[in-house]
HTML snippet that shows the backbone in 3Dmol.js (N, CA, C, O; Angstrom):
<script src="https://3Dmol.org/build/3Dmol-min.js"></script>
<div id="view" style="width:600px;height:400px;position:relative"></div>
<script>
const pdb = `
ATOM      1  N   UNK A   1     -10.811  -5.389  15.532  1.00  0.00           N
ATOM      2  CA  UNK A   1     -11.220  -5.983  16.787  1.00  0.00           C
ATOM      3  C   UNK A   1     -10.008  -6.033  17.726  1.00  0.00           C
ATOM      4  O   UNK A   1      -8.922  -6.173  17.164  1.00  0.00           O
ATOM      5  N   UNK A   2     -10.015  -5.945  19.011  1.00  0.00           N
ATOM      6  CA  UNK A   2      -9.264  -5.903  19.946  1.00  0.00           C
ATOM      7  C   UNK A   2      -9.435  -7.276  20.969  1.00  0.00           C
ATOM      8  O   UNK A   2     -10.481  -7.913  21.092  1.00  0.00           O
ATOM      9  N   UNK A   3      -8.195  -7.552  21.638  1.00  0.00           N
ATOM     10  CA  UNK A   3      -8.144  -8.198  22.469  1.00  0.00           C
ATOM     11  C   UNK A   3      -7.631  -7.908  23.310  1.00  0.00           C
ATOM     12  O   UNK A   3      -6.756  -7.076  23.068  1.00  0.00           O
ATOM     13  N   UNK A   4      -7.791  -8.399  25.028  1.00  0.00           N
ATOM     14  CA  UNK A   4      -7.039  -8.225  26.040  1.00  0.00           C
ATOM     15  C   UNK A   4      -5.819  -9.088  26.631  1.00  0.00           C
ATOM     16  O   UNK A   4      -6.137 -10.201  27.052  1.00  0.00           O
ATOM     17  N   UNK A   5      -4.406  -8.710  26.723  1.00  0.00           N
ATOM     18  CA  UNK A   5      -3.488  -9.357  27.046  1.00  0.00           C
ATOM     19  C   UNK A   5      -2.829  -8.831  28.268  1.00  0.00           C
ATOM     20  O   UNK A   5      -2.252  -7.753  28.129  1.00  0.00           O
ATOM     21  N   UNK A   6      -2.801  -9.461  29.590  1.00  0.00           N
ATOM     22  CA  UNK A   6      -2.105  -8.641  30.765  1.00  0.00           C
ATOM     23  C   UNK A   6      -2.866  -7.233  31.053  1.00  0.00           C
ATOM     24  O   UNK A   6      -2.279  -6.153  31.119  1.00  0.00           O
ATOM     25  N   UNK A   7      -4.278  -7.418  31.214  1.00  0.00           N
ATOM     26  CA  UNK A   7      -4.919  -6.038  31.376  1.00  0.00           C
ATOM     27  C   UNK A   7      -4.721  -4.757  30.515  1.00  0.00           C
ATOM     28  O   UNK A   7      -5.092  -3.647  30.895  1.00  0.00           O
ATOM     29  N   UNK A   8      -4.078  -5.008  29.269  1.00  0.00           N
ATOM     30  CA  UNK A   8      -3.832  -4.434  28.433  1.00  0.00           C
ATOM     31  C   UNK A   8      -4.938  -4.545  26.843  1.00  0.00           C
ATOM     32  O   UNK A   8      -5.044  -5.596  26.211  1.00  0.00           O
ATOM     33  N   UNK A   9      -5.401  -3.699  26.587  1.00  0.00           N
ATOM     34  CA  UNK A   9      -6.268  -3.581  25.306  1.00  0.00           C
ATOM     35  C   UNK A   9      -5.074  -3.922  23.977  1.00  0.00           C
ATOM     36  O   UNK A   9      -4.249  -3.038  23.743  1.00  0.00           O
ATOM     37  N   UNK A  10      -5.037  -5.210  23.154  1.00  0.00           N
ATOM     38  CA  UNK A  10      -4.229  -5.704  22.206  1.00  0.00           C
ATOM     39  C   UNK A  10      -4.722  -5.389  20.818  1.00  0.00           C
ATOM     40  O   UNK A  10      -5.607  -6.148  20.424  1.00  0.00           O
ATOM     41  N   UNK A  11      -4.376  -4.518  20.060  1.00  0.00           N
ATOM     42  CA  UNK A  11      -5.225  -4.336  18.464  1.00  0.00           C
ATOM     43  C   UNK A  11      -4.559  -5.556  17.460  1.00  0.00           C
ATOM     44  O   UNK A  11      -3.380  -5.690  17.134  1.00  0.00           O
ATOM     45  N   UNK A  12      -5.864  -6.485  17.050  1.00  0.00           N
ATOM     46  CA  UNK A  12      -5.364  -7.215  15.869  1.00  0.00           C
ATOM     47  C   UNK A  12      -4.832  -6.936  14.792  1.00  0.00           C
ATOM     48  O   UNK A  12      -5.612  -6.082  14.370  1.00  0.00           O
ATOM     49  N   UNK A  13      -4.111  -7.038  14.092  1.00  0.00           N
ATOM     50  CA  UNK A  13      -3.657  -7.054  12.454  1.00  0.00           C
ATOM     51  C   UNK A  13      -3.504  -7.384  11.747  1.00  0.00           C
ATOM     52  O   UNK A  13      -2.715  -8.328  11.785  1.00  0.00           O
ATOM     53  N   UNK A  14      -3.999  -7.033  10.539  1.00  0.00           N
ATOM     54  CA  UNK A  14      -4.068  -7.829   9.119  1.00  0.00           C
ATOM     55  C   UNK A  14      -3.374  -6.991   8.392  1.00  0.00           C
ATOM     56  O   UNK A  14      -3.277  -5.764   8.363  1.00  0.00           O
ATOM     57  N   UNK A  15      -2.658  -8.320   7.501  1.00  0.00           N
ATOM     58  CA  UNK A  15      -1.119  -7.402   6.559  1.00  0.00           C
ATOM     59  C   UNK A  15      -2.195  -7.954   5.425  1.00  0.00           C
ATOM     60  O   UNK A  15      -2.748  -9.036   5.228  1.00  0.00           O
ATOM     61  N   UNK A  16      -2.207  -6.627   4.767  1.00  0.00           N
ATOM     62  CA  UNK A  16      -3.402  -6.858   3.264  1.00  0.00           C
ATOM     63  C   UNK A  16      -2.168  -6.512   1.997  1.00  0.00           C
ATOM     64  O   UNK A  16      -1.349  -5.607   2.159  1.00  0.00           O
ATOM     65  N   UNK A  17      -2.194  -7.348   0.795  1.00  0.00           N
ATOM     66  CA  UNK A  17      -1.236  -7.054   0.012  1.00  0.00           C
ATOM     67  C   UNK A  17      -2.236  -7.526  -1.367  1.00  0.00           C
ATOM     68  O   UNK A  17      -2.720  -8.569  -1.807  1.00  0.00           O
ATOM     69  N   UNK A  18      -2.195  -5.564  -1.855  1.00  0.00           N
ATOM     70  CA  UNK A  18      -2.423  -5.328  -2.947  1.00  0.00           C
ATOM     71  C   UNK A  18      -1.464  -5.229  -4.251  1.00  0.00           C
ATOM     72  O   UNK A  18      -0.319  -4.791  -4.138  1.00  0.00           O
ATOM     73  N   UNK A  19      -2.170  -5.802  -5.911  1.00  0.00           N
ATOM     74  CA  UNK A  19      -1.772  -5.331  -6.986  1.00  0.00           C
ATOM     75  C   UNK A  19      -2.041  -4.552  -7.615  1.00  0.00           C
ATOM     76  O   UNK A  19      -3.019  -4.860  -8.296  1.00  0.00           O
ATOM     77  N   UNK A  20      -1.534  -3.201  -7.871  1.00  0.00           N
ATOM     78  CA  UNK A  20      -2.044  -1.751  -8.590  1.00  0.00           C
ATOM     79  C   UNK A  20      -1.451  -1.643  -9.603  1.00  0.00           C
ATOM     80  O   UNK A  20      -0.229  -1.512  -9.674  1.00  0.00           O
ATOM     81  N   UNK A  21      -2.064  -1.675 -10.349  1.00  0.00           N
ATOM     82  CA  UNK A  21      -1.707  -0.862 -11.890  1.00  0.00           C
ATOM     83  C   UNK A  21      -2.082   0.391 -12.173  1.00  0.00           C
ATOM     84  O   UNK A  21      -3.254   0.768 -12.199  1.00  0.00           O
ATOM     85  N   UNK A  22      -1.029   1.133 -12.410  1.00  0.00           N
ATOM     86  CA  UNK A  22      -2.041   2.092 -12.748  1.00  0.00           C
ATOM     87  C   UNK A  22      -0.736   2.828 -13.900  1.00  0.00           C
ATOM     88  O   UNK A  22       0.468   2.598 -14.010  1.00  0.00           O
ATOM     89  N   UNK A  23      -1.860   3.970 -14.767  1.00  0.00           N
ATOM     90  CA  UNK A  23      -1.206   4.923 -15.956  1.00  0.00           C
ATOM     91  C   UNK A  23      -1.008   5.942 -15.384  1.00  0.00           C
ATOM     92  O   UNK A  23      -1.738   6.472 -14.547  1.00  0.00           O
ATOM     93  N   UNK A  24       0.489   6.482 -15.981  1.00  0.00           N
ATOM     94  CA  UNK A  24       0.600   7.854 -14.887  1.00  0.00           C
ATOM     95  C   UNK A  24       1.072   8.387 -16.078  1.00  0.00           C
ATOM     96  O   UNK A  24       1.752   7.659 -16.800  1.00  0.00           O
ATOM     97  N   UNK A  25       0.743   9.964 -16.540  1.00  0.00           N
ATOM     98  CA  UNK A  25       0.988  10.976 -17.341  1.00  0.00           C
ATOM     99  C   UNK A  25       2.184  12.532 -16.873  1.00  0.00           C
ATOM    100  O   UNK A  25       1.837  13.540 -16.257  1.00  0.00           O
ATOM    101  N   UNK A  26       3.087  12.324 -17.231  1.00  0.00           N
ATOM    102  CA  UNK A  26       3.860  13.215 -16.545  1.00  0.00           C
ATOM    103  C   UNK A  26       4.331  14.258 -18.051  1.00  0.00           C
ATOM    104  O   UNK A  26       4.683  13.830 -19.150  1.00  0.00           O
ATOM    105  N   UNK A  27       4.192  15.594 -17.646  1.00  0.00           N
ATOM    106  CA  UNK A  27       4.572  16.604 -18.298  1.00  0.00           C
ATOM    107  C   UNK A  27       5.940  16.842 -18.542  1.00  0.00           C
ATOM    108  O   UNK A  27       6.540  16.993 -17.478  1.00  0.00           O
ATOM    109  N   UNK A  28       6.784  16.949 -19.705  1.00  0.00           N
ATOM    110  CA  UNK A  28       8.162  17.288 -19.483  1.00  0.00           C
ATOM    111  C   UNK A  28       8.479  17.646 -21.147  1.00  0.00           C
ATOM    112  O   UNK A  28       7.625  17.606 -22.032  1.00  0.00           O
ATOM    113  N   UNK A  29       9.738  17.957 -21.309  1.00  0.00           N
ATOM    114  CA  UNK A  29      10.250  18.321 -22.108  1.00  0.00           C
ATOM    115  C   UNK A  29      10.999  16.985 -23.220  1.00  0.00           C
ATOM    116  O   UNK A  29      10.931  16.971 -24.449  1.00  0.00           O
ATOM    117  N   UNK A  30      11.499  16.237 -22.572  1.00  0.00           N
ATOM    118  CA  UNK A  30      11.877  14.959 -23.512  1.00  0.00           C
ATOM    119  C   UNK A  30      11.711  13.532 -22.035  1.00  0.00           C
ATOM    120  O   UNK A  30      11.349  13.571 -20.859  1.00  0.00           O
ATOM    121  N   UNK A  31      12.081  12.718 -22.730  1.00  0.00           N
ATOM    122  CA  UNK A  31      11.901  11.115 -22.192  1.00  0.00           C
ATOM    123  C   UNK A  31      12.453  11.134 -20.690  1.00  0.00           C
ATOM    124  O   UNK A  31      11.790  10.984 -19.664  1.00  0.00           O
ATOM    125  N   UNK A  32      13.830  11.354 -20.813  1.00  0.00           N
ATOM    126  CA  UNK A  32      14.944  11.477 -19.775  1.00  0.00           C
ATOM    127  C   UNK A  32      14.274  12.164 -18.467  1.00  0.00           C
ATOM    128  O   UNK A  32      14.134  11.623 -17.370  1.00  0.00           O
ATOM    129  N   UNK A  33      13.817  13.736 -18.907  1.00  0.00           N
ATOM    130  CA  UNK A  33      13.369  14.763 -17.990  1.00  0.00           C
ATOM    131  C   UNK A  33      12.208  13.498 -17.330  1.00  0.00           C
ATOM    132  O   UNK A  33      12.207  13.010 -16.200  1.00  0.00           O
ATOM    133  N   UNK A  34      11.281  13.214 -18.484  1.00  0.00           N
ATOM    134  CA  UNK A  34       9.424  12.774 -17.612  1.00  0.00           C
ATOM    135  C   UNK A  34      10.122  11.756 -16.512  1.00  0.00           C
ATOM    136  O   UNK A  34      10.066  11.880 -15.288  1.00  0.00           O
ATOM    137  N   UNK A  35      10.760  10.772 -17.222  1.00  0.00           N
ATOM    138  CA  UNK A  35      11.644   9.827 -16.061  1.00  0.00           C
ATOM    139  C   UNK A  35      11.841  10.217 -14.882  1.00  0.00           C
ATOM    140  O   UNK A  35      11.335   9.810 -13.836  1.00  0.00           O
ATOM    141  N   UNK A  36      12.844  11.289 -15.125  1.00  0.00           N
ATOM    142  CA  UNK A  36      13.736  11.925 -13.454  1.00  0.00           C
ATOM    143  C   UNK A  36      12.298  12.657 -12.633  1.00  0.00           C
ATOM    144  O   UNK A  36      12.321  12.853 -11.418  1.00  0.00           O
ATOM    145  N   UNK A  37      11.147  12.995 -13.451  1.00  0.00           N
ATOM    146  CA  UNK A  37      10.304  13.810 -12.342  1.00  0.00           C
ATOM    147  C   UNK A  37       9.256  12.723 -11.917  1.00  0.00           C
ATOM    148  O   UNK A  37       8.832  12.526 -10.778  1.00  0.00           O
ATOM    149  N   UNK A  38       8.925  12.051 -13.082  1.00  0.00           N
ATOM    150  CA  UNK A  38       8.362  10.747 -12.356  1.00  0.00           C
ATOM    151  C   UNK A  38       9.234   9.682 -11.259  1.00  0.00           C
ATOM    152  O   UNK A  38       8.499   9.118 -10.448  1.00  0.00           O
ATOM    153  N   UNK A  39      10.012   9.512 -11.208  1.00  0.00           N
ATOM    154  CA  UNK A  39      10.649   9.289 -10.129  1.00  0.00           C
ATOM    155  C   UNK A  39      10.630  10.424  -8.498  1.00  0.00           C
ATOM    156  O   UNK A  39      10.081  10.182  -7.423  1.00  0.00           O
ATOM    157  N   UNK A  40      11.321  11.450  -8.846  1.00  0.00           N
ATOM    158  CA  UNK A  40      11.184  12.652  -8.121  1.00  0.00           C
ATOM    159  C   UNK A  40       9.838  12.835  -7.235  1.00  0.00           C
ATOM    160  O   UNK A  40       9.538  12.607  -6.063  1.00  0.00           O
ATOM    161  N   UNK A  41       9.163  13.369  -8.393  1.00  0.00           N
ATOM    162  CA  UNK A  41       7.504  13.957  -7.836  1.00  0.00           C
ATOM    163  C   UNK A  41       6.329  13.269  -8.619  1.00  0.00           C
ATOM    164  O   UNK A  41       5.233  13.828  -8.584  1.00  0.00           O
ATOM    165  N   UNK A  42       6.448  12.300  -9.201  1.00  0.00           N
ATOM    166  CA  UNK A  42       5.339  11.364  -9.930  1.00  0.00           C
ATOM    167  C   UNK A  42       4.530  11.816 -11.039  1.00  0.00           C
ATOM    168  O   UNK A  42       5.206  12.018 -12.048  1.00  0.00           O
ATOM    169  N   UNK A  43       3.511  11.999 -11.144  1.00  0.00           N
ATOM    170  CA  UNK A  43       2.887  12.402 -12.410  1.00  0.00           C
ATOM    171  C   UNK A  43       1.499  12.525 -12.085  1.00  0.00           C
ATOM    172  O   UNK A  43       1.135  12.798 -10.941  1.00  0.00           O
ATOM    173  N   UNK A  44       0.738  12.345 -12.995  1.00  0.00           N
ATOM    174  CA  UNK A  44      -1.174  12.619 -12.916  1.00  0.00           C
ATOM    175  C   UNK A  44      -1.342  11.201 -13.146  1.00  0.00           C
ATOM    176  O   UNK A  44      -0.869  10.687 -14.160  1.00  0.00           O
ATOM    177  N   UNK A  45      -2.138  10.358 -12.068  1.00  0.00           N
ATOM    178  CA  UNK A  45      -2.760   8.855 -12.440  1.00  0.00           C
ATOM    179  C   UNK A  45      -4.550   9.137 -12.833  1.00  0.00           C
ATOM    180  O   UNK A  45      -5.607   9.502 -12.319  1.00  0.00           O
ATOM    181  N   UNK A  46      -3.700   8.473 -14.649  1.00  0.00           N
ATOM    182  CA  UNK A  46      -4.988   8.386 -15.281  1.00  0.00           C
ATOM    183  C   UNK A  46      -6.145   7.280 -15.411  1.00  0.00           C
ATOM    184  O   UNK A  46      -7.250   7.409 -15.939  1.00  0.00           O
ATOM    185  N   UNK A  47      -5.533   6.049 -14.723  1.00  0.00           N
ATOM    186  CA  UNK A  47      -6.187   5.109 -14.872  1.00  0.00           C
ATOM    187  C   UNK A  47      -5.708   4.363 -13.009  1.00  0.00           C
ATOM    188  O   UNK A  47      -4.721   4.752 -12.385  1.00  0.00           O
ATOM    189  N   UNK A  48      -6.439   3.570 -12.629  1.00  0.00           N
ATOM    190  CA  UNK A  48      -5.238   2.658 -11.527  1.00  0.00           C
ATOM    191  C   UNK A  48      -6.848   1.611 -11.352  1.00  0.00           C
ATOM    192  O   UNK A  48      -8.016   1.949 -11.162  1.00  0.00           O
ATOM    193  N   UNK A  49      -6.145   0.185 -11.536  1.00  0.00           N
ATOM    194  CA  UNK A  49      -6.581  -0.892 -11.080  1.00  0.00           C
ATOM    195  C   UNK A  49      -6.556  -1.592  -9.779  1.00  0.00           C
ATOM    196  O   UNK A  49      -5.971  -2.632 -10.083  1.00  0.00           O
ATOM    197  N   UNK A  50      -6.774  -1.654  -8.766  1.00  0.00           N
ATOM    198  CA  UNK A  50      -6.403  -2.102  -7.206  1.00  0.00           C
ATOM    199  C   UNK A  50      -7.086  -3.665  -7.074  1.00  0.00           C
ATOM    200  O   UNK A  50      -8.237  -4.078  -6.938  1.00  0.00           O
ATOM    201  N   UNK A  51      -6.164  -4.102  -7.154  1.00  0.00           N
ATOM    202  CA  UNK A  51      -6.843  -5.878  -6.696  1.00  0.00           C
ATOM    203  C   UNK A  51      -6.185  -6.332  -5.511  1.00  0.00           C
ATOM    204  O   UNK A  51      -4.971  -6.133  -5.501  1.00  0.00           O
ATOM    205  N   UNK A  52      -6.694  -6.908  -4.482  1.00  0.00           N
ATOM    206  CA  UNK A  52      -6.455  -7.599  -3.378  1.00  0.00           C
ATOM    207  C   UNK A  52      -6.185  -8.801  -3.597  1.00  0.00           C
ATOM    208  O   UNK A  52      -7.058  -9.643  -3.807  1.00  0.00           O
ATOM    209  N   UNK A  53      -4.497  -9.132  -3.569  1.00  0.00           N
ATOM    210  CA  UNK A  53      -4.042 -10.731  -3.304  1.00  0.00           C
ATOM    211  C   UNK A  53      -4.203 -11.465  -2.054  1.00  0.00           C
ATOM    212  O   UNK A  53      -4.169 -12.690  -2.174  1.00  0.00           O
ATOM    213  N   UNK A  54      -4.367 -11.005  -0.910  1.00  0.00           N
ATOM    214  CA  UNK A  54      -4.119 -11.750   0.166  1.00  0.00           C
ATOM    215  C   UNK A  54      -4.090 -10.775   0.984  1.00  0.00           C
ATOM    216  O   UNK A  54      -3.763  -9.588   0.973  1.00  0.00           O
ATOM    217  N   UNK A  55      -4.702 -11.888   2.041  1.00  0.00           N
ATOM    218  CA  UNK A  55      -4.539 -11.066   3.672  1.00  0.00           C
ATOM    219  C   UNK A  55      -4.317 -12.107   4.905  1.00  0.00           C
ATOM    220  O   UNK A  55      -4.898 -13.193   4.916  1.00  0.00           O
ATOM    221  N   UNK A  56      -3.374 -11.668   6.010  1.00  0.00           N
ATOM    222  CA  UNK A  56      -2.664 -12.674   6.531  1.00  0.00           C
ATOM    223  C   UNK A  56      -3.261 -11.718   7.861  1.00  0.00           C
ATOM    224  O   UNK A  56      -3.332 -10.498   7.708  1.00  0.00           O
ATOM    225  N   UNK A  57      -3.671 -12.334   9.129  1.00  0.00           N
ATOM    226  CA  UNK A  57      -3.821 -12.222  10.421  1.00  0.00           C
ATOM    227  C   UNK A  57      -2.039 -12.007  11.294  1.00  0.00           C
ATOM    228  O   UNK A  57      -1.108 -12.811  11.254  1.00  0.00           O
ATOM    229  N   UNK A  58      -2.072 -11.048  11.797  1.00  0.00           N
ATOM    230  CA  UNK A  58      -0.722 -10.980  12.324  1.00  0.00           C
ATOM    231  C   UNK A  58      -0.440 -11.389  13.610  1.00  0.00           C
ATOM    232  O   UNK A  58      -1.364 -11.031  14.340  1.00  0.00           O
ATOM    233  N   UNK A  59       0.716 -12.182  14.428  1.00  0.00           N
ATOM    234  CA  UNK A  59       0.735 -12.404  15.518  1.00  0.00           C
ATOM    235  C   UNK A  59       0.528 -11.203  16.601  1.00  0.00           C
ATOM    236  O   UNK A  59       1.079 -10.123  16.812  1.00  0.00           O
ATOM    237  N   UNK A  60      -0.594 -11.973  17.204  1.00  0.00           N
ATOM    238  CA  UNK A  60      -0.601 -10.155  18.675  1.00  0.00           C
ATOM    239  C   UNK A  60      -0.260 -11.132  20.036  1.00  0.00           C
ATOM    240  O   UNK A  60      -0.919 -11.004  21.068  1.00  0.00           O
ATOM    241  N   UNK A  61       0.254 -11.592  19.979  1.00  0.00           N
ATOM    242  CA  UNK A  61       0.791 -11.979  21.413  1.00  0.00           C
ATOM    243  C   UNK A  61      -0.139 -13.148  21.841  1.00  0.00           C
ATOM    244  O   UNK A  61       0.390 -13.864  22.691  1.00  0.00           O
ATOM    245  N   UNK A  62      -1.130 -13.445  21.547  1.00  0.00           N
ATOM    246  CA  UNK A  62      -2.305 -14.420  22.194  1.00  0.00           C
ATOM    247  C   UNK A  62      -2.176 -15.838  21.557  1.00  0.00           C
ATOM    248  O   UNK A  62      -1.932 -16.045  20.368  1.00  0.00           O
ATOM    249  N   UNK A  63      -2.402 -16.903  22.641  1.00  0.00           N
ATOM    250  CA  UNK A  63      -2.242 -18.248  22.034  1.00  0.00           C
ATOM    251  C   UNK A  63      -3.620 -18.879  21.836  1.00  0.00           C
ATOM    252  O   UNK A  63      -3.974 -19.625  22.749  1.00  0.00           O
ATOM    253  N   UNK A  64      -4.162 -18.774  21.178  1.00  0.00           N
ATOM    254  CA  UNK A  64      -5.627 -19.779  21.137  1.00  0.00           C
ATOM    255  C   UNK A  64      -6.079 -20.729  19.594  1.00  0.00           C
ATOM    256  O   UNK A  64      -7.095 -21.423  19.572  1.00  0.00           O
TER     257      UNK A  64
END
`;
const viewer = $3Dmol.createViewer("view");
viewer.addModel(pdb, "pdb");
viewer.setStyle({}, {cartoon: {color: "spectrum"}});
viewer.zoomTo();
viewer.render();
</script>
């Protein structure tokens, strides 16, 4: 939703903060290697859980 401030169109915002879990499967040769490419370039997510902790309205300039 939008609001108007100074003849100006104002977009509201909400800061949403999620918890993800998730299993990631990475191909490699020993422990060390899967590490450095999971870091690097990540892996295949085999599983991922997404839960929503909270969501906060952000200041847009308007007093009411």
């Amino acid at each position: 939703m939008a609001t108007k401030k100074a003849g100006k169109e104002v977009e509201n915002t909400t800061c949403y903060t999620y918890k993800v879990e998730m299993l990631i499967q990475v191909l490699a040769k020993d422990e060390p290697t899967a590490l450095e490419q999971l870091e690097k370039s990540g892996g295949y997510v085999t599983d991922r859980q997404v839960n929503l902790m909270d969501s906060v309205s952000l200041y847009n300039g308007e007093k009411g």
